[in-house]
C-alpha positions in Angstrom: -142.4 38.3 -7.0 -145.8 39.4 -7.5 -148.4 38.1 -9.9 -152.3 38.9 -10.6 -155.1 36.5 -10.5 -158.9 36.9 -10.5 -162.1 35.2 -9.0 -163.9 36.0 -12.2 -163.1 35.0 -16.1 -160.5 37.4 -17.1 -162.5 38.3 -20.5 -164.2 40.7 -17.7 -161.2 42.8 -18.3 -162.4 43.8 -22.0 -165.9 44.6 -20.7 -164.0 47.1 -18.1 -162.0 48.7 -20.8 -165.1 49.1 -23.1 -167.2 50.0 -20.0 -164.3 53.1 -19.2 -163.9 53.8 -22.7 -168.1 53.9 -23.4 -167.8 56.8 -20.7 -165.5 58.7 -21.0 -167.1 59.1 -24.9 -170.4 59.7 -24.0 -168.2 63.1 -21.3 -166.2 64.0 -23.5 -167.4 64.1 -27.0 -169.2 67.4 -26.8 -167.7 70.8 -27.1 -165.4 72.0 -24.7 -163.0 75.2 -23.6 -160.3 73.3 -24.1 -158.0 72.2 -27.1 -158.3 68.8 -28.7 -154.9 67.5 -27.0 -155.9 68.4 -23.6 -159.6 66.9 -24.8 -157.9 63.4 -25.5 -155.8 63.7 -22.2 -158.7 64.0 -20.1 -160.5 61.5 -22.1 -157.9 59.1 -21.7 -157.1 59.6 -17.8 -161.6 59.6 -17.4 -161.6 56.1 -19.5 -158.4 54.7 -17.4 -160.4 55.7 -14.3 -163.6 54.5 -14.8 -162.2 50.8 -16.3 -159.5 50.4 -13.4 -162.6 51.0 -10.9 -165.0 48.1 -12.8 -162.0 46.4 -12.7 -162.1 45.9 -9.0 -165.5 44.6 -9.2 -163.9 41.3 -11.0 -162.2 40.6 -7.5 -158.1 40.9 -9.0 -156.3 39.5 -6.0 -152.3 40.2 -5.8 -150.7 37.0 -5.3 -147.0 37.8 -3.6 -144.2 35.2 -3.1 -141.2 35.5 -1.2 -137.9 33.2 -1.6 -136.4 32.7 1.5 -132.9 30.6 1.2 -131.5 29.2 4.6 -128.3 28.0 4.0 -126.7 24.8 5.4 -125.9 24.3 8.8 -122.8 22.6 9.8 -122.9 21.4 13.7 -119.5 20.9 15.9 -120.1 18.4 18.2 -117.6 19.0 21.3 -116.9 16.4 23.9 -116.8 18.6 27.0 -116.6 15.5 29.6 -113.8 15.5 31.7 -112.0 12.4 30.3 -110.0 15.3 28.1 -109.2 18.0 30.8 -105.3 17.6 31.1 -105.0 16.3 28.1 -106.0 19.0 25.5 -105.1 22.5 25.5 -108.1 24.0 26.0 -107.0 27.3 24.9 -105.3 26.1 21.5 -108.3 23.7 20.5 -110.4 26.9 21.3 -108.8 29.1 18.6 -108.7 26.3 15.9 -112.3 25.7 16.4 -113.3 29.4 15.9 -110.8 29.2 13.0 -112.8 26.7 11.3 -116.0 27.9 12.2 -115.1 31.3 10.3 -114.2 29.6 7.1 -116.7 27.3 6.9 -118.6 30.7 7.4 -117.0 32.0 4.3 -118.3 28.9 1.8 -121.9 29.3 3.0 -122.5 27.8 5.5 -124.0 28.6 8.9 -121.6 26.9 12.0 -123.5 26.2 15.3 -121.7 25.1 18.5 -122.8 21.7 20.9 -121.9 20.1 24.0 -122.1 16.7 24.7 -124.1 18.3 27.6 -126.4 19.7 25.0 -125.6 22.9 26.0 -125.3 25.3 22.8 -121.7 27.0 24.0 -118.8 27.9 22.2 -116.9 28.0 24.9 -115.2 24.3 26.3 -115.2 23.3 29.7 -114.1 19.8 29.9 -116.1 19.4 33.4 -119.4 17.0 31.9 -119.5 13.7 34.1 -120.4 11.0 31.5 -119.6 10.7 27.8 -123.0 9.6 26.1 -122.0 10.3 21.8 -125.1 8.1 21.0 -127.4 10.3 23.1 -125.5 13.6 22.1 -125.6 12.7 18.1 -129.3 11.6 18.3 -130.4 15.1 20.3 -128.8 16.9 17.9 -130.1 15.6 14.7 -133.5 15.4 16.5 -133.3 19.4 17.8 -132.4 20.4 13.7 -135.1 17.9 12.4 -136.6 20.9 10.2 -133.4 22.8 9.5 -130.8 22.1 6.7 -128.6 20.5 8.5 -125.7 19.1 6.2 -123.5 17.4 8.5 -122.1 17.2 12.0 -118.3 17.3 13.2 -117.9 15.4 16.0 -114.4 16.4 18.0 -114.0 13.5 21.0 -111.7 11.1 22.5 -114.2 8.2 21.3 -114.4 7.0 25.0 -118.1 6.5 25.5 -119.0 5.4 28.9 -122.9 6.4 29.1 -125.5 4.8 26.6 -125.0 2.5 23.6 -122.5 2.8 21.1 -122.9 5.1 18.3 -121.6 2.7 15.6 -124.9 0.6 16.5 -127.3 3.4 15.1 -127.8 4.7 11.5 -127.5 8.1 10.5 -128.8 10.0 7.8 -126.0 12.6 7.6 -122.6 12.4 6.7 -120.7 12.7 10.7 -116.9 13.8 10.4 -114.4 13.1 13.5 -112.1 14.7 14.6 -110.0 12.4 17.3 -108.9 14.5 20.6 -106.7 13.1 23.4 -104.2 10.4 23.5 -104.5 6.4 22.1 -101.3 5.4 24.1 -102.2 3.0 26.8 -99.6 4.1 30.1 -99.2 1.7 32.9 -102.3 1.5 34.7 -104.9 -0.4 36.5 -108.3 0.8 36.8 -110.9 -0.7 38.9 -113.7 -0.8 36.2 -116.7 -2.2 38.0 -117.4 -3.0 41.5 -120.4 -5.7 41.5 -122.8 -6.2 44.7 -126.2 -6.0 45.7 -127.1 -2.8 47.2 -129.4 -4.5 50.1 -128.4 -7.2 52.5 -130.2 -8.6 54.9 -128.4 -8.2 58.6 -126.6 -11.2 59.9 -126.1 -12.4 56.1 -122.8 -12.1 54.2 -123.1 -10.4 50.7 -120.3 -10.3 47.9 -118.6 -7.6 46.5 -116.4 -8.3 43.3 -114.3 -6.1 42.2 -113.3 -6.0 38.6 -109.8 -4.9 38.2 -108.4 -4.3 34.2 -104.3 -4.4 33.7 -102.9 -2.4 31.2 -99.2 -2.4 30.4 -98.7 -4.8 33.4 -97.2 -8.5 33.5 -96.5 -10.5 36.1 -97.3 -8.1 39.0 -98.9 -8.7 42.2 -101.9 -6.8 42.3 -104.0 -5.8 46.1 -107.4 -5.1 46.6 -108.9 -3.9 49.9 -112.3 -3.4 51.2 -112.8 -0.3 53.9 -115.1 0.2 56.2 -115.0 3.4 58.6 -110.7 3.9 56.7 -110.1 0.6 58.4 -109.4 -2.6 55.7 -111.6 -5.3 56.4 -110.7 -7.7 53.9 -107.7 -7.7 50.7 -106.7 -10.2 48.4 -104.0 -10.3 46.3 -103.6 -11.5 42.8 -100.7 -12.3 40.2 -101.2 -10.4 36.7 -99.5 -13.3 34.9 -100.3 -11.8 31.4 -104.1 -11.5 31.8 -105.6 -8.1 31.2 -108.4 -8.3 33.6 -108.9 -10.0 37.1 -111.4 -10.5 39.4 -111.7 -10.3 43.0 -114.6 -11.5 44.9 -115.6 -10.4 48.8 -117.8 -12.0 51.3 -118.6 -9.3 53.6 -120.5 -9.4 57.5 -123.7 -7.4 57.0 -123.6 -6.4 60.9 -124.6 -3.0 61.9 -128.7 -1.7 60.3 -128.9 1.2 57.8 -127.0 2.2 54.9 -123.3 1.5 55.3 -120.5 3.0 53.3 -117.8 0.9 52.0 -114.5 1.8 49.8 -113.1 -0.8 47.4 -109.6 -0.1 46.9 -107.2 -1.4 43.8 -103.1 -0.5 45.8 -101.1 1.6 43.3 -97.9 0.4 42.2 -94.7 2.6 41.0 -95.1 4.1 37.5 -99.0 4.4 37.5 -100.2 7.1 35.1 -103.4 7.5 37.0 -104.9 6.6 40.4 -108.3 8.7 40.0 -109.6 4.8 38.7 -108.6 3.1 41.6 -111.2 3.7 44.2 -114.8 3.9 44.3 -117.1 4.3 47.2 -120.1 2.0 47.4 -123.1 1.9 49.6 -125.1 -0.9 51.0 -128.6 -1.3 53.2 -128.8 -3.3 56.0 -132.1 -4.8 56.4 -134.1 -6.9 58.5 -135.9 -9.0 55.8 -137.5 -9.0 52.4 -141.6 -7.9 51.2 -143.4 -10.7 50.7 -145.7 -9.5 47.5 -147.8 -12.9 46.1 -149.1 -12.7 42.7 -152.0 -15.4 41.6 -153.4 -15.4 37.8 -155.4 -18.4 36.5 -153.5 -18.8 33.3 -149.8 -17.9 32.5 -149.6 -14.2 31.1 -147.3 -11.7 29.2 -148.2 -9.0 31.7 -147.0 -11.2 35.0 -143.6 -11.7 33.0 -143.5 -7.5 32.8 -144.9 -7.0 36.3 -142.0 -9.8 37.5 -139.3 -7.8 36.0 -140.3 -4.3 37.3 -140.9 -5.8 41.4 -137.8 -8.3 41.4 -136.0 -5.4 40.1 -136.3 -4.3 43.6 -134.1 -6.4 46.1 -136.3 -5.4 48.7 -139.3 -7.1 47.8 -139.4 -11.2 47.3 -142.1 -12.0 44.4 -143.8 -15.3 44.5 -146.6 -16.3 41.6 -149.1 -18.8 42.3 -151.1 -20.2 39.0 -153.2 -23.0 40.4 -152.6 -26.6 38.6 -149.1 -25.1 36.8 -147.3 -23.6 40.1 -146.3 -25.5 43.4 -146.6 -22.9 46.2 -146.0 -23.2 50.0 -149.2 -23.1 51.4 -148.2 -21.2 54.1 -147.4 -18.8 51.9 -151.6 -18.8 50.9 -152.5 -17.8 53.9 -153.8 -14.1 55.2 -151.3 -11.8 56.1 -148.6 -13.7 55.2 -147.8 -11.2 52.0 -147.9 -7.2 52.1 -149.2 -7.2 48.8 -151.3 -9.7 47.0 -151.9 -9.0 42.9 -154.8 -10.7 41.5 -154.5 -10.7 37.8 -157.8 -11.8 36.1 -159.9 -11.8 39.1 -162.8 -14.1 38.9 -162.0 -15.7 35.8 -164.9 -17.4 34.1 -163.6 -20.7 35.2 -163.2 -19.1 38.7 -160.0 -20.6 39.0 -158.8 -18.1 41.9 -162.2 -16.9 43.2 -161.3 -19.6 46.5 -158.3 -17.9 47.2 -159.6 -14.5 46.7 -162.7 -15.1 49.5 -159.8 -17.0 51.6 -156.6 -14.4 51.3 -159.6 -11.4 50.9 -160.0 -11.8 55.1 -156.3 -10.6 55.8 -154.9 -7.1 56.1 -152.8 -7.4 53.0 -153.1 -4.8 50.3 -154.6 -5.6 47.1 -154.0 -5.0 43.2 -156.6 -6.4 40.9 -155.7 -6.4 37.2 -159.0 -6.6 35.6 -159.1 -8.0 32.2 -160.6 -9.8 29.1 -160.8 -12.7 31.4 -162.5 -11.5 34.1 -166.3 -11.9 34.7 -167.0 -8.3 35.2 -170.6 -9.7 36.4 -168.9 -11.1 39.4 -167.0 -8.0 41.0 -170.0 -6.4 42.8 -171.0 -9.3 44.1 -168.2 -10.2 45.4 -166.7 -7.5 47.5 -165.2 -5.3 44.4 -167.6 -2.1 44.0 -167.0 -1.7 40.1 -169.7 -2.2 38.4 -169.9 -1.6 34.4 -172.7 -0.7 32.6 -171.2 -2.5 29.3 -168.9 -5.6 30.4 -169.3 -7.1 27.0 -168.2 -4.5 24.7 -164.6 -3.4 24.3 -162.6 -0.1 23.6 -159.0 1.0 23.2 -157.4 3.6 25.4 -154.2 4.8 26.9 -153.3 6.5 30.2 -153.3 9.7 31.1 -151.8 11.0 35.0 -154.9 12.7 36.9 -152.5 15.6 38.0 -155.1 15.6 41.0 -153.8 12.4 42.3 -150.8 13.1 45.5 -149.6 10.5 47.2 -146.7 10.3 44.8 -145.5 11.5 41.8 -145.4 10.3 38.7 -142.2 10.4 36.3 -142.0 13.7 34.8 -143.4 14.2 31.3 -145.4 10.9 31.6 -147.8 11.9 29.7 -145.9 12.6 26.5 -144.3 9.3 27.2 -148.0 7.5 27.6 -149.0 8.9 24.8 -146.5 6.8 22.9 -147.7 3.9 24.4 -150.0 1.0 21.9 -153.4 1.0 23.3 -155.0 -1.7 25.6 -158.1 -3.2 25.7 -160.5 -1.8 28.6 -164.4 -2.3 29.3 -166.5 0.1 26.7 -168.2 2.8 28.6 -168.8 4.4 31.9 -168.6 2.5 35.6 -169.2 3.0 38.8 -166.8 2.7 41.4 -166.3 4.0 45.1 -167.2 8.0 45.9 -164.1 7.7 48.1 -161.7 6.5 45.8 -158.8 8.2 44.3 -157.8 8.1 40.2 -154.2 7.1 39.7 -154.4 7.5 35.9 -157.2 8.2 33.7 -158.4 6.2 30.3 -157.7 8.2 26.8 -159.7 7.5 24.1 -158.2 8.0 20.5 -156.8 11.5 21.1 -159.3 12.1 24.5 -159.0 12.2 27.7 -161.8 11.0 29.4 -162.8 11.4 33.4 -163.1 7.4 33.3 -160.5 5.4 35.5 -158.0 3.5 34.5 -156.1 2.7 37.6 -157.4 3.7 40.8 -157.4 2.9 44.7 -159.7 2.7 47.4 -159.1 2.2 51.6 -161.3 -1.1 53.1 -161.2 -2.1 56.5 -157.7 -0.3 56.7 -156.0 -1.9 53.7 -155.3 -0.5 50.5 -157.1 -2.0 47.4 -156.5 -1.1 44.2 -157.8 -1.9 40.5 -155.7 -2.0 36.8 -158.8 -2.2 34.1 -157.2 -2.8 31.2 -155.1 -6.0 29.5 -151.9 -5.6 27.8 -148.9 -4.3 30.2 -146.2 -6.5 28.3 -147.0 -4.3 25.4 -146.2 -1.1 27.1 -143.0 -2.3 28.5 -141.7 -3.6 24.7 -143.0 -0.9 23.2 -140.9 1.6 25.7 -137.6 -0.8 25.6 -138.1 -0.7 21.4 -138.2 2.8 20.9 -135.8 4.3 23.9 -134.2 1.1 24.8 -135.1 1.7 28.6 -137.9 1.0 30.4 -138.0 3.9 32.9 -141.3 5.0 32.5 -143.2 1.8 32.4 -140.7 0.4 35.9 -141.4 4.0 37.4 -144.5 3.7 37.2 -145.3 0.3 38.4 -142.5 0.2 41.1 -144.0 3.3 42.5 -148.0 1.7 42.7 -146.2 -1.1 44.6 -144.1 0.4 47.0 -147.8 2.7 47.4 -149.5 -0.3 48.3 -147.3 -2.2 50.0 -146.7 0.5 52.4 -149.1 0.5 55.5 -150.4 4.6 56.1 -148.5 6.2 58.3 -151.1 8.4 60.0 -148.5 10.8 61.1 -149.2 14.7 60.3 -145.5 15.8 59.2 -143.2 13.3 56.5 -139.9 14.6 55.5 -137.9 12.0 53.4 -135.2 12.0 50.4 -137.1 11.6 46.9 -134.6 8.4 46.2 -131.8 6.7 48.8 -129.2 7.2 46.4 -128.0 10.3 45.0 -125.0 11.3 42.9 -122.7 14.2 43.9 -123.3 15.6 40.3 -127.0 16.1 40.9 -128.7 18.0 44.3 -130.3 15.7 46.9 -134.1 16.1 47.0 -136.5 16.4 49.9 -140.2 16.1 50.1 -142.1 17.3 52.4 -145.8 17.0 53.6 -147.8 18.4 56.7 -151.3 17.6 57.2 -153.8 18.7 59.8 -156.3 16.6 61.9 -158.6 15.4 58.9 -155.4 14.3 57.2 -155.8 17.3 54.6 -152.9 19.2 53.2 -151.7 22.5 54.6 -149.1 24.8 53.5 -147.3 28.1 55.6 -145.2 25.7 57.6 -141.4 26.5 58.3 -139.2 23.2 58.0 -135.8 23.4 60.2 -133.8 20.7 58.7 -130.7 19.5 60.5 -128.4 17.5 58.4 -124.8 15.7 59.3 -122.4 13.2 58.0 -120.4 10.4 58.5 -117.7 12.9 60.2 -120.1 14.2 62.6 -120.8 18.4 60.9 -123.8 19.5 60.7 -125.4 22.2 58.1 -128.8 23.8 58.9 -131.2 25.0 56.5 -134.8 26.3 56.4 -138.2 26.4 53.9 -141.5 27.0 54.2 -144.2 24.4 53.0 -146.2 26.0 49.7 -148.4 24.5 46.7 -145.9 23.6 44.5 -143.1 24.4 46.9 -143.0 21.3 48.8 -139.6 20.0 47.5 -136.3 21.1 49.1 -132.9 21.1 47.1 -129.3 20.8 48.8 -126.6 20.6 45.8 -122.9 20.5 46.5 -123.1 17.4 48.8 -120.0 15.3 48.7 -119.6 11.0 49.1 -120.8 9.3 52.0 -123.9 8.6 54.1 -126.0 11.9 55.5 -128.4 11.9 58.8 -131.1 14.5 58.9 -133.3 15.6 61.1 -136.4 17.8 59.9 -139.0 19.5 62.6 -142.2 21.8 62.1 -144.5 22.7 64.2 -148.4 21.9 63.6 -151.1 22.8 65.9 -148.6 24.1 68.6 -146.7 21.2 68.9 -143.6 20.4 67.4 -143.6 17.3 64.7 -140.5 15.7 63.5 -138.9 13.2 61.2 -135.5 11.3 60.4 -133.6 9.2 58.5 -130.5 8.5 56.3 -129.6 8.4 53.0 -126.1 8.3 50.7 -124.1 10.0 48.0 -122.0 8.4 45.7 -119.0 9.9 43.7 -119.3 9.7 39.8 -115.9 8.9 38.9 -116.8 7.5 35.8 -115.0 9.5 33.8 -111.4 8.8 35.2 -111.7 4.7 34.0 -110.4 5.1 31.2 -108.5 8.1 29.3 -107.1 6.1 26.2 -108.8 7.9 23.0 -110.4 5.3 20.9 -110.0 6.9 17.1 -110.8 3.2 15.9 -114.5 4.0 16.9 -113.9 7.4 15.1 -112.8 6.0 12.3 -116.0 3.6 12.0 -118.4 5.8 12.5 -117.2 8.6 10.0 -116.6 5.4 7.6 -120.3 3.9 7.8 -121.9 7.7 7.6 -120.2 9.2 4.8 -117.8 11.1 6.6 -114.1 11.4 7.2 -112.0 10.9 9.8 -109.2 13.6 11.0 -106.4 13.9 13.8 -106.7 17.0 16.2 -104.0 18.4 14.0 -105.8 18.0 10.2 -108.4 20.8 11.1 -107.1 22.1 7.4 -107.9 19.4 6.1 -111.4 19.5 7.2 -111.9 22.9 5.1 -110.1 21.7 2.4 -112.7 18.8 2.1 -115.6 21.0 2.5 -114.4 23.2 -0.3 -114.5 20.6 -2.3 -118.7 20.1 -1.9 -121.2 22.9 -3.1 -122.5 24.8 0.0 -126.5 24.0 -1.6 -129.3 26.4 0.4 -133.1 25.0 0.4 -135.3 27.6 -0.9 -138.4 28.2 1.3 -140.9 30.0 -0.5 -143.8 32.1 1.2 -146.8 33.2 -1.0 -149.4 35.7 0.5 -153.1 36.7 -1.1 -154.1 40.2 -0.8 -157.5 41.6 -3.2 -156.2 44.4 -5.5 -158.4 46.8 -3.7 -155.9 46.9 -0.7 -152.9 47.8 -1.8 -152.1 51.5 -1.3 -150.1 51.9 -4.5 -153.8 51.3 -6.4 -155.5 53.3 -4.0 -152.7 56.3 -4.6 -153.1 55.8 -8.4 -156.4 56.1 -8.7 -156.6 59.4 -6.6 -153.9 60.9 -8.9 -155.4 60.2 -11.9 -158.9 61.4 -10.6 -157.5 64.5 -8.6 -155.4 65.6 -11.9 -158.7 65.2 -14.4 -160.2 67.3 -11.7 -157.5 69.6 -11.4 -157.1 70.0 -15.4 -160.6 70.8 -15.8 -161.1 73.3 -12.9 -158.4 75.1 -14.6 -159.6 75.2 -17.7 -162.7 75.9 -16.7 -164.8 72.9 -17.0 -166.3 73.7 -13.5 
């Protein structure tokens, strides 16, 4: 649709008409060879000339809008995970799926396939590892935020094993189900949870409980064994009576060091409809003893309850938080190097509460955090034994972090930044500071929407120790703020975890490190090697070749080979099945051969074979509280019929574009007509 509009008044138009009609009057009203008709012709075409040309000087601008409809999309959810392969016919539910998709087609609508896995597939392979329908429904309405999405068909089993339930969110979309798979419950007993602490200290016992549910089964004896090496090391036995669930709890000799492999084992009994669910593999660390991290504020804190939960999360470090005149602590405990890490939050309080036990602990070799804020007398630092020094310690600002991609020594959660960007702002000293040349920038202040070159966390070496600095109050709000809008707190536990594990472990001046990005893997995901060479100043170099030898629990060995690059320094091996692994990695630096070992485990995700009963009572909920409707695998007609029943309604997106008159070619082609055929008629007749 196109429509005419003008910069200038439009009663212009009349002076351009009497403008091309006052000249072509004054051209033609003398004598010519021609007859009156052709007279009046060429006065007409001169007059239409001349006023469509002092037309353009009025600025007309063609205003042009385009309708574009996008119909409604209709998005089927498929559960791919493998808690339905055996139990649908893939083929069949195929077809029907296609089937509908082609007549929703034919009412209007526009039919896009979904994985649980997010992949955008039509075809079903029932091979995902976890069932997540929270996640998967979220994702989806999230990825067709600006499209007209009118509802989503969700075809499960209901089982969710991964995430919260979905009945727990609100929707703003009608969600259909469509139950798959099979809601009788068959003889079976499923080891559902195996409890126990992943590290244990060697000569200790540690527990394992095994969680055993009963379906189908009274009054049976049920076994559990333990396994070390194939061999049973401990079983119980237990009578079903007519509970549903039962509990069996291991006390277990932590002997030999390193990561040991374990198997829990529920005995199967005659009848049982499915032993994948009665083993699971489990791994445990031997260690020698616990970090010692001490942590001593003058007042009691919101941020020392988040920093608590992120190190005791850790079973390898022991926390212990000493506020003077609230907390009894050993004092042995208070002494220098009794602690690998000591955190000092609110250094040199006004009151100088802890300024004692900073000159007294400060003589030690144990790494330091300082969490500088509101409370501390930024006055103080410099002079004593803290080189920060702020030009402005009175005034305040607000800023988030920001990840100095400069910054090595290890690495940050991916997308952090986007994640940090989330977080609410804490209160940091206003301004510039000074701080030592040698230093390195963890993470970086932003300011509103900028990101400044001013530190926010950063570390520094002293007499062989690490010590580090936090400016900035208000951690806790971090933490709640991730856990309120994810309900996780990866990022902020990453994070922190990872700057304590950094400080709290002594530099190893060694040129070549090889080690596993994590100690536990999972045989769905590749196991992850890092690896680092440095030469003689302790700089990083690249062009190295890495032989890496690695064997398992049954003694083979696989061999493989990379060479070290700037953003190659990470080493993938998928395919890996459960146990514990052994590898060797050499490289040779400066003619001499540098090496570096160690252990770690994969564990099988067997999550999926638990439990194979189809829940269509969650189904039913769900499509109840969001508008929709729930069908059996075998109502798919149904389904169409209903959507026949609701107008198919498109959402008109209109597109408008301003172009002056001036440009369009159709004027430009119209005014060269008329003036070439006045030319033309007049030449002929002899006008020329």
């Amino acid at each position: 649709m196109q429509r005419l509009i003008f910069e200038s008044s439009p009663a212009f138009i009349l002076l351009c008409v009497l403008l091309g009609i006052g000249y072509a009057f004054l051209l033609y009203r003398a004598k010519h060879p021609w007859s009156k008709l052709t007279n009046r012709i060429l006065f007409a075409v001169r007059a239409i000339v001349v006023s469509l040309l002092s037309f353009l000087l009025i600025g007309p601008i063609l205003k042009f809008t385009k309708n574009i409809f996008e119909k409604p999309e209709i998005v089927l959810l498929i559960d791919n995970s493998s808690s339905l392969r055996g139990v649908i016919d893939t083929a069949k539910l195929q077809n029907e799926i296609s089937l509908v998709s082609t007549q929703l087609k034919e009412q209007g609508y526009e039919v896009s396939f979904r994985m649980l896995s997010e992949e955008e597939n039509q075809r079903i392979k029932f091979d995902h590892l976890t069932s997540d329908l929270n996640s998967a429904l979220k994702n989806t309405i999230a990825d067709y935020e600006e499209k007209n999405l009118a509802s989503i068909v969700l075809l499960t089993d209901g089982i969710y094993n991964s995430g919260s339930s979905p009945l727990y969110s609100s929707w703003r979309l009608p969600i259909h189900t469509i139950g798959l798979g099979d809601t009788t419950e068959h003889i079976d007993l499923i080891l559902k949870n195996v409890a126990y602490n992943k590290v244990a200290y060697q000569g200790n016992q540690f527990p394992i409980r095994a969680e055993v549910a009963v379906q189908s089964l009274p009054n049976q004896n049920v076994s559990v064994s333990v396994l070390k090496n194939g061999s049973v090391i401990s079983r119980l036995q237990k009578n079903t009576d007519s509970k549903s669930f039962l509990e069996f709890d291991f006390l277990i000799d932590a002997k030999d060091k390193g990561i040991q492999r374990f198997e829990v084992v529920v005995e199967p009994i005659a009848k049982e409809s499915n032993l994948k669910n009665n083993r699971a593999g489990i791994f445990v660390e031997v260690v020698e003893g616990k970090k010692k991290i001490l942590l001593i504020a003058p007042a009691p804190h919101p941020d020392i309850k988040a920093l608590r939960e992120v190190i005791e999360k850790n079973p390898n470090y022991e926390l212990i938080v000493h506020i003077p005149g609230i907390s009894k602590t050993d004092p042995k405990l208070l002494q220098p190097g009794q602690e690998e890490l000591i955190i000092f939050h609110q250094p040199f309080d006004f009151s100088m509460k802890t300024a004692a036990l900073f000159e007294q602990l400060g003589k030690g070799k144990s790494s330091v955090l300082l969490i500088i804020g509101s409370k501390t007398n930024l006055r103080q630092l410099p002079s004593n034994g803290i080189p920060l020094n702020f030009e402005n310690p009175v005034q305040k600002d607000d800023a988030t972090p920001v990840v100095n991609s400069s910054f090595r020594d290890f690495d940050f959660a991916d997308n952090s930044n986007a994640g940090f960007a989330h977080f609410p702002p804490i209160q940091v000293p206003f301004g510039k500071f000074s701080y030592p040349p040698g230093a390195q920038v963890l993470l970086n202040q932003r300011i509103g929407s900028v990101a400044t070159d001013r530190p926010m966390l950063l570390s520094w070496e002293d007499n062989n120790r690490k010590i580090a600095a936090f400016i900035g109050e208000g951690l806790w709000s971090w933490r709640l703020e991730e856990f309120s809008s994810s309900e996780k707190t990866e990022l902020f536990d990453n994070t922190f975890s990872k700057l304590v594990q950094y400080l709290s472990t002594l530099d190893e001046k060694r040129k070549f490190r090889f080690f596993p990005t994590q100690n536990e893997f999972t045989d769905a995901a590749p196991v992850t090697f890092d690896g680092q060479a440095y030469n003689d100043l302790f700089e990083k170099i690249y062009g190295n070749k890495i032989d890496l030898t690695l064997r398992n629990e049954q003694g083979k060995v696989n061999n493989f080979s990379y060479t070290l690059s700037p953003g190659g320094e990470r080493y993938s091996i998928g395919g890996l099945k459960e146990g514990t692994y052994f590898y060797s990695a050499t490289t040779e630096i400066n003619s001499k051969r540098e090496n570096a070992s160690g252990q770690f485990s994969v564990v099988a995700q067997n999550i999926e074979s638990q439990n194979l009963v189809a829940d269509f009572g969650l189904l039913r909920k769900l499509a109840s509280a969001t508008g929709g409707n729930f069908y059996r695998s075998n109502e798919m007609n149904q389904l169409i019929s209903d959507y026949k029943k609701i107008e198919a309604k498109s959402l008109i997106h209109s597109e408008e574009s301003f172009n002056p008159l001036v440009q369009a070619k159709w004027f430009f082609f119209l005014l060269l007509a008329l003036i070439s055929a006045e030319w033309f008629l007049r030449k002929y007749l002899g006008g020329y």
